[in-house]
N, CA, C and O atoms as a Tripos MOL2 file, in Angstrom:
@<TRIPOS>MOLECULE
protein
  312   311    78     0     0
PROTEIN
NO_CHARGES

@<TRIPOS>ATOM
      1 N          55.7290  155.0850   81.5170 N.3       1 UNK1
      2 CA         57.0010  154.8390   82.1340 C.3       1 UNK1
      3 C          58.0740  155.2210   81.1190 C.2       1 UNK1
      4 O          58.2230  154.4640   80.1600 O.2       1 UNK1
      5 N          58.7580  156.1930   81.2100 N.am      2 UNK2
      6 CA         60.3610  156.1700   80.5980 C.3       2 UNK2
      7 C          61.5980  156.2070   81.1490 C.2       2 UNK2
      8 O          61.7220  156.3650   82.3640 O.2       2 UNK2
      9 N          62.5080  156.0870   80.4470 N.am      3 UNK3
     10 CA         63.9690  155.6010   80.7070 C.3       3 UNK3
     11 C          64.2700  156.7640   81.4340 C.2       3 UNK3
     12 O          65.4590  156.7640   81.1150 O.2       3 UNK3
     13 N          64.1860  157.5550   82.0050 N.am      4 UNK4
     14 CA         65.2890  158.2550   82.6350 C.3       4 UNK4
     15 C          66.9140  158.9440   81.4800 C.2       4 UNK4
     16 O          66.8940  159.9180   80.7280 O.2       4 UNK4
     17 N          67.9820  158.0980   81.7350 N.am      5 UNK5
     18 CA         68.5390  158.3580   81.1360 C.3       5 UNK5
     19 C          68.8110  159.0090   79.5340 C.2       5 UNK5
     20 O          69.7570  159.5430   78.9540 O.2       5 UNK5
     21 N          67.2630  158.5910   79.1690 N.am      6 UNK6
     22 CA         67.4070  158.9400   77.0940 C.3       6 UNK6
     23 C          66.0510  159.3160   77.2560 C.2       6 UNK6
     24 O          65.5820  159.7210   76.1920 O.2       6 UNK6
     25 N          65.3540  159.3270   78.0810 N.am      7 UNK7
     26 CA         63.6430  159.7710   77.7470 C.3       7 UNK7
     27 C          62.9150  158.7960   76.5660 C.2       7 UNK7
     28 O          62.0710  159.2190   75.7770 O.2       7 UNK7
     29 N          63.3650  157.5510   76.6040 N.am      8 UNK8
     30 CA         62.7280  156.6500   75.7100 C.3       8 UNK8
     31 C          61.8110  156.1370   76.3680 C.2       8 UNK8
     32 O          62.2100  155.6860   77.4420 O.2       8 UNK8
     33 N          60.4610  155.9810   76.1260 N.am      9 UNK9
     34 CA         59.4150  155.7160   76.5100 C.3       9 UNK9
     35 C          59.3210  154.1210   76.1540 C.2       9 UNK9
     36 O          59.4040  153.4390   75.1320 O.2       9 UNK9
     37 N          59.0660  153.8560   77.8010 N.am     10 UNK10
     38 CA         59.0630  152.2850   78.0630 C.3      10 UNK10
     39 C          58.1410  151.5670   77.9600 C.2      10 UNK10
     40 O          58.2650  150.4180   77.5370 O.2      10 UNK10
     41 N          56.6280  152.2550   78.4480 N.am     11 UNK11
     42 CA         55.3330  151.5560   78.5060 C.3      11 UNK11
     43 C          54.1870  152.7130   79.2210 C.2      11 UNK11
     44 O          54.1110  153.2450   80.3290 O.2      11 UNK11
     45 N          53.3650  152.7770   77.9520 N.am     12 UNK12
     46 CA         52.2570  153.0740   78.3160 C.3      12 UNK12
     47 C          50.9970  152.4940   78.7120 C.2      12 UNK12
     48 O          50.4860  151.6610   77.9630 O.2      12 UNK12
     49 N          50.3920  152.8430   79.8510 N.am     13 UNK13
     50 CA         49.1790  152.0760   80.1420 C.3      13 UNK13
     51 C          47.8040  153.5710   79.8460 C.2      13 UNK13
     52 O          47.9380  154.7800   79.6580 O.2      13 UNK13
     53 N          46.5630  152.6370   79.9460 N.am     14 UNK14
     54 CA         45.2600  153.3510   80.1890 C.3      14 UNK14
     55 C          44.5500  153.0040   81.0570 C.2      14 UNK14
     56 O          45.1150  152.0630   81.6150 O.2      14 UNK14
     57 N          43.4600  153.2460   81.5960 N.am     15 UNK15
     58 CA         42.2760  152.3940   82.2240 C.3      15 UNK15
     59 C          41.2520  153.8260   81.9120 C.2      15 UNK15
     60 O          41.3520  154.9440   81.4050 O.2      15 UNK15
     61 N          40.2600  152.9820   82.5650 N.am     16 UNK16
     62 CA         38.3850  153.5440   81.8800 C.3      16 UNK16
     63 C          38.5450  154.3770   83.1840 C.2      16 UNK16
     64 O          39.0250  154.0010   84.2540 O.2      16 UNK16
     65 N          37.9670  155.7490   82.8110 N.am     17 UNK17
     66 CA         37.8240  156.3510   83.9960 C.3      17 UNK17
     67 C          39.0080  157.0280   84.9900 C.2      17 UNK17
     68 O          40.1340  156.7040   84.6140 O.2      17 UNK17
     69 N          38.9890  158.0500   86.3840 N.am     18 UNK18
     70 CA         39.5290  157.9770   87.1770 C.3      18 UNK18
     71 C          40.2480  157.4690   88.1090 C.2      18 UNK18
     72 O          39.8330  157.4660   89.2670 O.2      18 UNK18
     73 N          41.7290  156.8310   87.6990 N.am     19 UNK19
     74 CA         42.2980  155.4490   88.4970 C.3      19 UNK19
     75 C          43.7590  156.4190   88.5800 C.2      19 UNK19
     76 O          44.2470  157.1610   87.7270 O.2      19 UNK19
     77 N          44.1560  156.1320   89.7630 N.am     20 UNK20
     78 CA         45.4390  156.7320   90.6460 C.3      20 UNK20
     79 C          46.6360  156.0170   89.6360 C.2      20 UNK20
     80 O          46.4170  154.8810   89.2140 O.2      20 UNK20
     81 N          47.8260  156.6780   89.2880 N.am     21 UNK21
     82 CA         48.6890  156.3040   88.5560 C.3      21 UNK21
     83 C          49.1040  154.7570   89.3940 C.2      21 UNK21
     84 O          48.8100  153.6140   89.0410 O.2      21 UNK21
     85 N          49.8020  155.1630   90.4840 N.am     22 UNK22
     86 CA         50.0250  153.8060   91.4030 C.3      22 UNK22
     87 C          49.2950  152.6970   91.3490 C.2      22 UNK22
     88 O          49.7520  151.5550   91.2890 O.2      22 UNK22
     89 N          47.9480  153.0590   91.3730 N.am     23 UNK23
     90 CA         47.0600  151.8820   91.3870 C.3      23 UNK23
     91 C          47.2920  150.9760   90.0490 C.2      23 UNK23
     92 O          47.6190  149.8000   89.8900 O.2      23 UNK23
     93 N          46.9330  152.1990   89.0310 N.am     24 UNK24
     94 CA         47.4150  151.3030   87.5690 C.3      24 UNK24
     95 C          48.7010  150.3160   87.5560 C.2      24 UNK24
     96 O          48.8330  149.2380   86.9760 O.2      24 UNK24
     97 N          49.8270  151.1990   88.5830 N.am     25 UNK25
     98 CA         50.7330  150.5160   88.3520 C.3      25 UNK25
     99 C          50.9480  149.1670   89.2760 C.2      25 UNK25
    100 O          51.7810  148.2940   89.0310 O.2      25 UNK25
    101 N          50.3070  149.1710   90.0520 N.am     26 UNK26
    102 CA         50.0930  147.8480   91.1290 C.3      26 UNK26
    103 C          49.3990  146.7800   90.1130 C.2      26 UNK26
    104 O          49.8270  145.6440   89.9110 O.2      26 UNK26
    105 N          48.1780  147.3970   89.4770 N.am     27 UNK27
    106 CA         47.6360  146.2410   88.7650 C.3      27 UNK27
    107 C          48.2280  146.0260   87.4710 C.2      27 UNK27
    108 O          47.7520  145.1600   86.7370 O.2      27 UNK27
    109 N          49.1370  146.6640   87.1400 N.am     28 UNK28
    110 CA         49.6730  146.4270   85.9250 C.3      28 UNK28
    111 C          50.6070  144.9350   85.3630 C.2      28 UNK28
    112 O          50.6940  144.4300   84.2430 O.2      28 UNK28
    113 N          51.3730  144.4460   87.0400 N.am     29 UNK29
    114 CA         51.8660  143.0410   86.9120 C.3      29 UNK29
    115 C          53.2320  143.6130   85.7110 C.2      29 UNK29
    116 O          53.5730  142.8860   84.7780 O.2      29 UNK29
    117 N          53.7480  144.7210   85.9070 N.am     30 UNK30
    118 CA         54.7430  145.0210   85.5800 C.3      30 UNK30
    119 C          55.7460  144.8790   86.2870 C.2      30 UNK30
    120 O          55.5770  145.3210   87.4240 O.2      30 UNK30
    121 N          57.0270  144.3120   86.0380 N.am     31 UNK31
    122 CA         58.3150  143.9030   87.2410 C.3      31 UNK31
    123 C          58.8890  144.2580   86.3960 C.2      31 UNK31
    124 O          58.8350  144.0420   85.1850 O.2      31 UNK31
    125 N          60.0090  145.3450   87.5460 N.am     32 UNK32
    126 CA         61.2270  146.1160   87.1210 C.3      32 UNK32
    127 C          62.6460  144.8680   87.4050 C.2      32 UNK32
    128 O          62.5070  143.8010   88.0030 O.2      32 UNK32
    129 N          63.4820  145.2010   87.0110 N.am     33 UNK33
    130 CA         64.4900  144.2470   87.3470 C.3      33 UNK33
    131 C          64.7910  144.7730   88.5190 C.2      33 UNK33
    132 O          64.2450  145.8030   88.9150 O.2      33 UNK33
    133 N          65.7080  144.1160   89.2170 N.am     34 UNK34
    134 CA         66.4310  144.4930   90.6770 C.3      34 UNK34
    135 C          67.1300  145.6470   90.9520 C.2      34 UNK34
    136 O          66.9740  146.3860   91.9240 O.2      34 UNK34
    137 N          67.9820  145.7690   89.9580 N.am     35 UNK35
    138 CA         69.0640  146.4630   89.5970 C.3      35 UNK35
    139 C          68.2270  148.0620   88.6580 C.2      35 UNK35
    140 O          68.8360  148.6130   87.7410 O.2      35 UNK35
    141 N          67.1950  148.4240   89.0040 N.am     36 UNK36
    142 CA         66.4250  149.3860   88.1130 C.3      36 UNK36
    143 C          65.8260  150.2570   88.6980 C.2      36 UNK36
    144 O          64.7290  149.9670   89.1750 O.2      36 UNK36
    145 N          66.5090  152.0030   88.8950 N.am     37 UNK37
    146 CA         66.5870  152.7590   89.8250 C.3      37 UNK37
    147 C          64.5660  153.1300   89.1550 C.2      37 UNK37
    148 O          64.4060  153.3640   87.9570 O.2      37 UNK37
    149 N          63.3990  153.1140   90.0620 N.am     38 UNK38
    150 CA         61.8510  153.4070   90.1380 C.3      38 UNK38
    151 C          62.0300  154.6930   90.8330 C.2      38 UNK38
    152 O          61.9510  154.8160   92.0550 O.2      38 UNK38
    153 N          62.3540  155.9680   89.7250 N.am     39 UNK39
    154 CA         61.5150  157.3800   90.8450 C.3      39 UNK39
    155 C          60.4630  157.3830   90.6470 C.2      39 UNK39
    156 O          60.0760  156.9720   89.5540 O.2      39 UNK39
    157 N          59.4400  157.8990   91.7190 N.am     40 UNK40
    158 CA         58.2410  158.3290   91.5980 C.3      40 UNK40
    159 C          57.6700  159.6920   92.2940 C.2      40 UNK40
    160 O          58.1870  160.2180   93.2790 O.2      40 UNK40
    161 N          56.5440  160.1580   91.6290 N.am     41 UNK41
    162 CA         56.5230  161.0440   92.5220 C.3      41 UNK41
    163 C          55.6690  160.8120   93.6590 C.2      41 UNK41
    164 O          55.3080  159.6920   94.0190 O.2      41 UNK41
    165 N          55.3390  161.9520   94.2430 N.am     42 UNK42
    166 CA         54.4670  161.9400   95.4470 C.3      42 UNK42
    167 C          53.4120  160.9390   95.5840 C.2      42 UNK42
    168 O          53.3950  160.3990   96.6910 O.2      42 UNK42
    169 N          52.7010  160.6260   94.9120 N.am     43 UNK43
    170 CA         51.6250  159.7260   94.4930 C.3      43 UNK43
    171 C          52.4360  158.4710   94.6560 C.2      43 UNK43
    172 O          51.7650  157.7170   95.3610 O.2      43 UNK43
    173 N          53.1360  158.1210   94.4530 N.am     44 UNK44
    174 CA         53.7880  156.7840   94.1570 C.3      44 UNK44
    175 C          54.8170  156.1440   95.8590 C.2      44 UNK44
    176 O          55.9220  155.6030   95.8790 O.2      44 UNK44
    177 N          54.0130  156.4510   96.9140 N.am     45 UNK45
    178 CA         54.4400  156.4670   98.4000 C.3      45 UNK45
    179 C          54.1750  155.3160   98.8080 C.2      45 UNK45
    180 O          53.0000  155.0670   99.0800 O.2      45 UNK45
    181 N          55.2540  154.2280   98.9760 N.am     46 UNK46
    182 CA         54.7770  152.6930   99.2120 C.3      46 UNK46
    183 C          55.0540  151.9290   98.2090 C.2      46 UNK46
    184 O          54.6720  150.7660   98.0810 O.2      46 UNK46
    185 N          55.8800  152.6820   97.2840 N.am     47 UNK47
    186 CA         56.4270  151.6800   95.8300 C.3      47 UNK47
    187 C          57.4960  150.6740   96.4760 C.2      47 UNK47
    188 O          57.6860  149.5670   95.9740 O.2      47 UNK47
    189 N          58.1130  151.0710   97.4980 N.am     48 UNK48
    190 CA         59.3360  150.2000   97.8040 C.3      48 UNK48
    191 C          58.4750  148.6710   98.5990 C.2      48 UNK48
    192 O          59.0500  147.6490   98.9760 O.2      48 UNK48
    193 N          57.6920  148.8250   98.6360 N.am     49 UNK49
    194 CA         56.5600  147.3560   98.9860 C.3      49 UNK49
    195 C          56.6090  146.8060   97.5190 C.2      49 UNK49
    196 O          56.6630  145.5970   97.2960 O.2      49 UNK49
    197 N          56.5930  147.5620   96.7300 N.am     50 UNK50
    198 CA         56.7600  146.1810   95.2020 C.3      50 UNK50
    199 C          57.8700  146.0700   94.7310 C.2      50 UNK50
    200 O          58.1750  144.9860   94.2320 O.2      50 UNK50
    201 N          59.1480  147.5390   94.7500 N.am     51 UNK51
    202 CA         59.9160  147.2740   94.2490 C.3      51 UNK51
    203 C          60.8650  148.3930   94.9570 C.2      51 UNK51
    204 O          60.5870  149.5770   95.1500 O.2      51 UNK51
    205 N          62.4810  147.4520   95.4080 N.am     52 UNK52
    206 CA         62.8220  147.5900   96.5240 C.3      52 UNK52
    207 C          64.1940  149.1830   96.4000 C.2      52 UNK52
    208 O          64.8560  149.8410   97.2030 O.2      52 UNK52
    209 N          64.0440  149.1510   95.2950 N.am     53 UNK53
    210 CA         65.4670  150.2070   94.6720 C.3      53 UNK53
    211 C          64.3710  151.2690   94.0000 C.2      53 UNK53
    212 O          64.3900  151.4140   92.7780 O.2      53 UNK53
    213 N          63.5260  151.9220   94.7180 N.am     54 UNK54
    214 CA         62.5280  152.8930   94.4640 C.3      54 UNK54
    215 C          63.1040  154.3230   95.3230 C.2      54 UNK54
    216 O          63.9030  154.4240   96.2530 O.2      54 UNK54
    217 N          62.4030  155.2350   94.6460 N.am     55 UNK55
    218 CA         62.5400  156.6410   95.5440 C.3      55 UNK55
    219 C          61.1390  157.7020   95.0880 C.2      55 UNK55
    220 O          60.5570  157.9980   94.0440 O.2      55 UNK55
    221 N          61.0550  157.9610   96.2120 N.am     56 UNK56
    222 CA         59.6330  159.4320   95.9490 C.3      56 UNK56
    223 C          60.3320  160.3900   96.9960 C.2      56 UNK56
    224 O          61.2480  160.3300   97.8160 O.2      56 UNK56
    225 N          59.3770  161.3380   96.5120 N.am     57 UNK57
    226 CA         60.0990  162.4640   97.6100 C.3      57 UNK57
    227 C          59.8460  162.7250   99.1010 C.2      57 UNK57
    228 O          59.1320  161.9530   99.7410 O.2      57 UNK57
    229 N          60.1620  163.3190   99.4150 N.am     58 UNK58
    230 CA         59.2160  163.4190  101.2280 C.3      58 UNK58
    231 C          58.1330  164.5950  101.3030 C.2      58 UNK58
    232 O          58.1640  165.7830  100.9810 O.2      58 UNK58
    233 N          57.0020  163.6220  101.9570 N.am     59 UNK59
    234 CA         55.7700  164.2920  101.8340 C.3      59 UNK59
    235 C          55.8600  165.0230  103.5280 C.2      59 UNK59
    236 O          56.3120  164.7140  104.6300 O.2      59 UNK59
    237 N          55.1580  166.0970  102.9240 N.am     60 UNK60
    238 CA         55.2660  167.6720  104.0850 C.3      60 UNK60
    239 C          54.5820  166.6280  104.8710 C.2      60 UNK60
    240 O          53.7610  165.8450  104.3940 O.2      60 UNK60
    241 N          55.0940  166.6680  106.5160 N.am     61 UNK61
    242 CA         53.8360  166.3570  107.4210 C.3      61 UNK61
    243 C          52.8400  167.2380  107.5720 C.2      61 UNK61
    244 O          52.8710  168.3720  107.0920 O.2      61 UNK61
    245 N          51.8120  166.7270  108.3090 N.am     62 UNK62
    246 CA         50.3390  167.4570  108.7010 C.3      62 UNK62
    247 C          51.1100  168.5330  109.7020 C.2      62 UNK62
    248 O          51.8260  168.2510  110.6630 O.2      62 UNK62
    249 N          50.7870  169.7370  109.2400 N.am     63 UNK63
    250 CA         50.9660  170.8930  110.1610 C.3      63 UNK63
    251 C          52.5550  171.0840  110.4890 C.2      63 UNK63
    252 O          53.0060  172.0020  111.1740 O.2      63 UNK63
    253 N          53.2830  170.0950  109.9010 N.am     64 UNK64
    254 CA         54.8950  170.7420  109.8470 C.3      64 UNK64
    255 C          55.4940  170.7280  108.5460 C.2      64 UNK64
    256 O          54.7650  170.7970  107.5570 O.2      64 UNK64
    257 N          57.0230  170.6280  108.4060 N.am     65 UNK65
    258 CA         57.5400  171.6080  107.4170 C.3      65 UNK65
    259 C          59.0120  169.8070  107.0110 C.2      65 UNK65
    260 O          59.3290  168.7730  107.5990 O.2      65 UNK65
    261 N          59.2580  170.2850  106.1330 N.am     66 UNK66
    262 CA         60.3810  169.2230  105.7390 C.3      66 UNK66
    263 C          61.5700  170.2090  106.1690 C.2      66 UNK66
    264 O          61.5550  171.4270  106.3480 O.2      66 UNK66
    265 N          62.7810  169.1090  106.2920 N.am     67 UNK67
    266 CA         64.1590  169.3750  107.1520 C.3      67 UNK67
    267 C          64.5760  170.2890  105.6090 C.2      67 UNK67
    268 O          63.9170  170.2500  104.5710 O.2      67 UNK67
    269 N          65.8840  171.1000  105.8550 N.am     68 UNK68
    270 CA         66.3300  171.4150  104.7830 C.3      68 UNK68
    271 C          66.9510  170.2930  104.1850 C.2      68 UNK68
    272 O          67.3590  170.7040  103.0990 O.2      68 UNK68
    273 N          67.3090  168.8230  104.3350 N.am     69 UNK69
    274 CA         67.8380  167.9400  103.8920 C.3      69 UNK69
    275 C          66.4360  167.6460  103.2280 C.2      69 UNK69
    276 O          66.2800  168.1260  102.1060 O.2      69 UNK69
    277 N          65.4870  166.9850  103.7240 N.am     70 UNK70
    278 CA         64.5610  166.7350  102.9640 C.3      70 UNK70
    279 C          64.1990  167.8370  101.7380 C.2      70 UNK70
    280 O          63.9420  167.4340  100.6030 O.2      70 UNK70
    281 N          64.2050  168.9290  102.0010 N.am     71 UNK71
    282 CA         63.8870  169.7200  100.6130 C.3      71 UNK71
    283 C          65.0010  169.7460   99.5910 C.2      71 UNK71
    284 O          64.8680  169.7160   98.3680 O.2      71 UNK71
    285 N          66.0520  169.8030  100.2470 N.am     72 UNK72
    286 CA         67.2190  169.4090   99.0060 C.3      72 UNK72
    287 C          66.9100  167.8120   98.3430 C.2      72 UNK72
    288 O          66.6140  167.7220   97.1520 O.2      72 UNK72
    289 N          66.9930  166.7570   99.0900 N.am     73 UNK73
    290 CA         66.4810  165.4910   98.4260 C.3      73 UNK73
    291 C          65.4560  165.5840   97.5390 C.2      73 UNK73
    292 O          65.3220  164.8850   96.5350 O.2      73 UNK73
    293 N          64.8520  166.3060   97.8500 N.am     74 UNK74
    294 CA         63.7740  166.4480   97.0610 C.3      74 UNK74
    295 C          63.7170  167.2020   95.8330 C.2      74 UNK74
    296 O          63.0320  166.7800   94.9020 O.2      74 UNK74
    297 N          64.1910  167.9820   95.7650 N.am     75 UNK75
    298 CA         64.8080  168.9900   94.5300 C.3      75 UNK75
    299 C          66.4000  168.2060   93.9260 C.2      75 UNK75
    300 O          66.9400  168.5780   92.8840 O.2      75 UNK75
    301 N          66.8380  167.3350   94.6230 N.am     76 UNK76
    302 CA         67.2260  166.7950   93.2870 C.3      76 UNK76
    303 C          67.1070  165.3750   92.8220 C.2      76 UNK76
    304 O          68.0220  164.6440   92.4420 O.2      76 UNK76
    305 N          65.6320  165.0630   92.9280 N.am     77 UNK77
    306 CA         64.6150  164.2730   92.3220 C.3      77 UNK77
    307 C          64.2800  164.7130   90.6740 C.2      77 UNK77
    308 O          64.1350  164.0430   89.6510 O.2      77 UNK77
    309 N          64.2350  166.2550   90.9820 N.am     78 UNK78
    310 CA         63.7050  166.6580   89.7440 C.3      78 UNK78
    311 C          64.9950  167.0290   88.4670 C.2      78 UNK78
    312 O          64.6620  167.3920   87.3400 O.2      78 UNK78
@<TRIPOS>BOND
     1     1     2 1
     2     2     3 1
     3     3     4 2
     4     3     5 am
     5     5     6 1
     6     6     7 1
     7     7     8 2
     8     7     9 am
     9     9    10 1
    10    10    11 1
    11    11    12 2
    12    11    13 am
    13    13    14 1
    14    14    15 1
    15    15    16 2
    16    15    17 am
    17    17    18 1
    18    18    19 1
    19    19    20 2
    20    19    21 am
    21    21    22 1
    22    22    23 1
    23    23    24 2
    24    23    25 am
    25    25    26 1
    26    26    27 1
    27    27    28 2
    28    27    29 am
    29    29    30 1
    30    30    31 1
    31    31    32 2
    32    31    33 am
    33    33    34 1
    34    34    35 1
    35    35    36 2
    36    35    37 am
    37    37    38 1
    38    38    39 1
    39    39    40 2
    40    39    41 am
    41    41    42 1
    42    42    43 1
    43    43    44 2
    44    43    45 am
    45    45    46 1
    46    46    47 1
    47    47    48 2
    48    47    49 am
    49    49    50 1
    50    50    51 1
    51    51    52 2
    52    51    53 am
    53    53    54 1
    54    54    55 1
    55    55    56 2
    56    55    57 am
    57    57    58 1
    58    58    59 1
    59    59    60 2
    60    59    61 am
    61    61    62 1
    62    62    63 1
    63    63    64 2
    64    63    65 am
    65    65    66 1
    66    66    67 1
    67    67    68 2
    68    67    69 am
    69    69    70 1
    70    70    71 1
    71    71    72 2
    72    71    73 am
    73    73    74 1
    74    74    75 1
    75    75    76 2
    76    75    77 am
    77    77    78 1
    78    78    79 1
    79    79    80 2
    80    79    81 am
    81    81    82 1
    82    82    83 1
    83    83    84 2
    84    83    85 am
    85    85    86 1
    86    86    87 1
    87    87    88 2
    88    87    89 am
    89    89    90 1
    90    90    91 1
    91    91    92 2
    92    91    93 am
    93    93    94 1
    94    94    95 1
    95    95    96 2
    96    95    97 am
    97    97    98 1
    98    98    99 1
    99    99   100 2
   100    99   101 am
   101   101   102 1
   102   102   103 1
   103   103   104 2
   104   103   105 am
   105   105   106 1
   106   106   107 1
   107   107   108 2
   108   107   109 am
   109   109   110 1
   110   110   111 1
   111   111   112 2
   112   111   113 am
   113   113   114 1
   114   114   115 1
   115   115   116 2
   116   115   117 am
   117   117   118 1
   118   118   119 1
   119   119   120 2
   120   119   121 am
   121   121   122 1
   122   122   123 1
   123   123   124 2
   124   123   125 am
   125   125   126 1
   126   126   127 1
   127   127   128 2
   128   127   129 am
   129   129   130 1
   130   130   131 1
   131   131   132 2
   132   131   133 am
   133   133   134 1
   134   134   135 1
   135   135   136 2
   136   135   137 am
   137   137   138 1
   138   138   139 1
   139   139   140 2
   140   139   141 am
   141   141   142 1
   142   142   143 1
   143   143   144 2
   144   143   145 am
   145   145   146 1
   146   146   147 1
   147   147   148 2
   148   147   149 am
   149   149   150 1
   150   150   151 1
   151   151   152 2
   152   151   153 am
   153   153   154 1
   154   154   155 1
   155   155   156 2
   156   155   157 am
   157   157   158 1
   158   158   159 1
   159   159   160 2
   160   159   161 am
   161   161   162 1
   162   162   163 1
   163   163   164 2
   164   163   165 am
   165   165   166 1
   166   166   167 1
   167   167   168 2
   168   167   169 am
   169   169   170 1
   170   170   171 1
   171   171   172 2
   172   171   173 am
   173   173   174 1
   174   174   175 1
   175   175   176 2
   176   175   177 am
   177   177   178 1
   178   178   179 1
   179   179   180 2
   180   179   181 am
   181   181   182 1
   182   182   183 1
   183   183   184 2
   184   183   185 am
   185   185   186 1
   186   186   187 1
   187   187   188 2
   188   187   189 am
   189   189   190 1
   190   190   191 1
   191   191   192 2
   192   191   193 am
   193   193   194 1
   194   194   195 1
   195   195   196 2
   196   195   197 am
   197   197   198 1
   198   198   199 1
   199   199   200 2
   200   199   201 am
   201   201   202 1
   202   202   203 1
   203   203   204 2
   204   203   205 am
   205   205   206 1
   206   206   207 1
   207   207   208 2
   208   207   209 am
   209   209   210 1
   210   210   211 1
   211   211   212 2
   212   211   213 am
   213   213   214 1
   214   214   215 1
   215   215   216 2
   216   215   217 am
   217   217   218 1
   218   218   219 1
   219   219   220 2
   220   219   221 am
   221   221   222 1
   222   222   223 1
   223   223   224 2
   224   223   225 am
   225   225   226 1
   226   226   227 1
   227   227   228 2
   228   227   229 am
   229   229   230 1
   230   230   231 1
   231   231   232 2
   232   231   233 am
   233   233   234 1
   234   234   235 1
   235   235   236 2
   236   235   237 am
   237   237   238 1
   238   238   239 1
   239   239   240 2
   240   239   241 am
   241   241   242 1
   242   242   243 1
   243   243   244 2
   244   243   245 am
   245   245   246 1
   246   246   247 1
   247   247   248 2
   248   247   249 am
   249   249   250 1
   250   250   251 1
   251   251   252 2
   252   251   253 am
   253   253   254 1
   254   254   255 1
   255   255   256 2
   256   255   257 am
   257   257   258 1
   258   258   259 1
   259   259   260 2
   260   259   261 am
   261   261   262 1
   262   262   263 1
   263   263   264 2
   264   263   265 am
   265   265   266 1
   266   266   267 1
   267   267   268 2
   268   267   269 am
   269   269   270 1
   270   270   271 1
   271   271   272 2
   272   271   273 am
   273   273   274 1
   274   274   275 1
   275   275   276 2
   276   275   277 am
   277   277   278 1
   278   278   279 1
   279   279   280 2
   280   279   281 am
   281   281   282 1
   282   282   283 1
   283   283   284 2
   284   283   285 am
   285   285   286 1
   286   286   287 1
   287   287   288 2
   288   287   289 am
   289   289   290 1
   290   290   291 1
   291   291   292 2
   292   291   293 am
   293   293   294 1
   294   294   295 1
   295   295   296 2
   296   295   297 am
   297   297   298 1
   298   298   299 1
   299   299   300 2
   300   299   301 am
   301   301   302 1
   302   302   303 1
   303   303   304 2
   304   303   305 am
   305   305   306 1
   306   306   307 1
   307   307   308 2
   308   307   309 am
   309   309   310 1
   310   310   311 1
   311   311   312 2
@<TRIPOS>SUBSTRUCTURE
     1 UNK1         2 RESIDUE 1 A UNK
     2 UNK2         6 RESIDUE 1 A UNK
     3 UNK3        10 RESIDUE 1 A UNK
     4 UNK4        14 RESIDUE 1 A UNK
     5 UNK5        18 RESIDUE 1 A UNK
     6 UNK6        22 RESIDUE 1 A UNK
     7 UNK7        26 RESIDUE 1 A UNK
     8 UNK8        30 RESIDUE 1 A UNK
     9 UNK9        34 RESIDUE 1 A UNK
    10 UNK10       38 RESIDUE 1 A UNK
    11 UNK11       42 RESIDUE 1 A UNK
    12 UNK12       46 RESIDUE 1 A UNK
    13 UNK13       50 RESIDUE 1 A UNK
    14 UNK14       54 RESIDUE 1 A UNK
    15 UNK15       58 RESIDUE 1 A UNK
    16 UNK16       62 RESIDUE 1 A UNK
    17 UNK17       66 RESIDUE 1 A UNK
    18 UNK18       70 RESIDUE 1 A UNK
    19 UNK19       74 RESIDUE 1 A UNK
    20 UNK20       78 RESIDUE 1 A UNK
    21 UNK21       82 RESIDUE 1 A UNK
    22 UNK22       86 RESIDUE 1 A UNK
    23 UNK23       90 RESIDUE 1 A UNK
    24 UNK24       94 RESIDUE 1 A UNK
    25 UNK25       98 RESIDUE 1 A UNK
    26 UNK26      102 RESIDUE 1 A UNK
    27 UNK27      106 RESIDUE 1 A UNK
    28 UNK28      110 RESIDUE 1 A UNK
    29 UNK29      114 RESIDUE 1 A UNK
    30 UNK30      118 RESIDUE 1 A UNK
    31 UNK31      122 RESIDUE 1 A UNK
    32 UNK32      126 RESIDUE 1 A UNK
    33 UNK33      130 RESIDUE 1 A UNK
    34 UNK34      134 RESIDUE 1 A UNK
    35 UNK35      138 RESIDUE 1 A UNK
    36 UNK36      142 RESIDUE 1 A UNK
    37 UNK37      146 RESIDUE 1 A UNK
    38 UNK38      150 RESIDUE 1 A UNK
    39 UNK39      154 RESIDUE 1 A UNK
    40 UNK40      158 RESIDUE 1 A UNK
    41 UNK41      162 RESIDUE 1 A UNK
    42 UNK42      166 RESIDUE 1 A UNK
    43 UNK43      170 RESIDUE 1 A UNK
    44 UNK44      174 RESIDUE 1 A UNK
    45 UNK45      178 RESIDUE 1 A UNK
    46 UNK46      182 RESIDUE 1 A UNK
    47 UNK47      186 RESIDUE 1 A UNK
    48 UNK48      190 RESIDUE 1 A UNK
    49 UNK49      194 RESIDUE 1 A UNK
    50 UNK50      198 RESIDUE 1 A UNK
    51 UNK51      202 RESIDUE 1 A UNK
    52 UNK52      206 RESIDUE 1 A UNK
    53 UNK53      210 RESIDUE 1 A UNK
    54 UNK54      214 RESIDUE 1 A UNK
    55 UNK55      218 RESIDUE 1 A UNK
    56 UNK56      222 RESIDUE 1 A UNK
    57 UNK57      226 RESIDUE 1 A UNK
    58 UNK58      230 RESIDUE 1 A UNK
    59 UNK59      234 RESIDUE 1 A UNK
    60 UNK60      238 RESIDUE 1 A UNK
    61 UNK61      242 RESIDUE 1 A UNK
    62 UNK62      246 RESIDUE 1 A UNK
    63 UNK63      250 RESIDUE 1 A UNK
    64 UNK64      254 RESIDUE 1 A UNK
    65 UNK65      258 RESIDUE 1 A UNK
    66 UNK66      262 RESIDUE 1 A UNK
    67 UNK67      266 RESIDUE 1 A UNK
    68 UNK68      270 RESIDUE 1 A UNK
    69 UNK69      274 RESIDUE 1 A UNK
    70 UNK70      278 RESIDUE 1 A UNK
    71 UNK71      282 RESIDUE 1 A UNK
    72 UNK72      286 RESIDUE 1 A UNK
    73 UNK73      290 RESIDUE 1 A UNK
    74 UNK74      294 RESIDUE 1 A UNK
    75 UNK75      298 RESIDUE 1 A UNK
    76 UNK76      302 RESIDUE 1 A UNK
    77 UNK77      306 RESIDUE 1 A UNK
    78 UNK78      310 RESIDUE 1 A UNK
C-alpha cells in the first residue's frame, strides 16, 4: 500500500503461496480512515463493501465495450 500523493510506502504484506491481492487485503484487518481516498485496480471490485470512499475502474462487460465516459474515468485512474 502507498501514499498516493508522495509514493511513501505505507504497508507491506506477504502470504505463502498464490493469494489474490484483495483477499490479502480483506484478511489483513487493515482500516483506512473515513476520510482516505482507496484506488484500486481491477482486482480490487467490491472494496467499497469494506471501505466506503474507494474507486476501481470499470470492468469491460462480457461481450460489450465501456461508454467513452467510462474509458476516460478510467484513464484518469492512472
Amino acid at each position: 500500500m502507498i501514499n498516493g500523493q508522495n509514493g511513501e510506502i505505507i504497508c507491506v504484506s506477504g502470504a505463502k503461496g498464490s493469494v489474490h491481492d484483495f483477499e490479502m487485503f480483506k484478511e489483513s484487518d487493515i482500516h483506512l480512515l473515513e476520510d482516505i481516498l482507496c484506488v484500486g485496480d481491477k482486482g480490487f471490485q467490491g472494496i467499497c463493501d469494506f471501505h466506503a470512499f474507494s474507486v476501481t475502474p470499470f470492468k469491460k462487460p462480457k461481450g460489450g465495450k465501456l461508454t467513452p465516459e467510462q474509458r476516460k474515468f478510467n484513464s484518469s485512474l492512472t
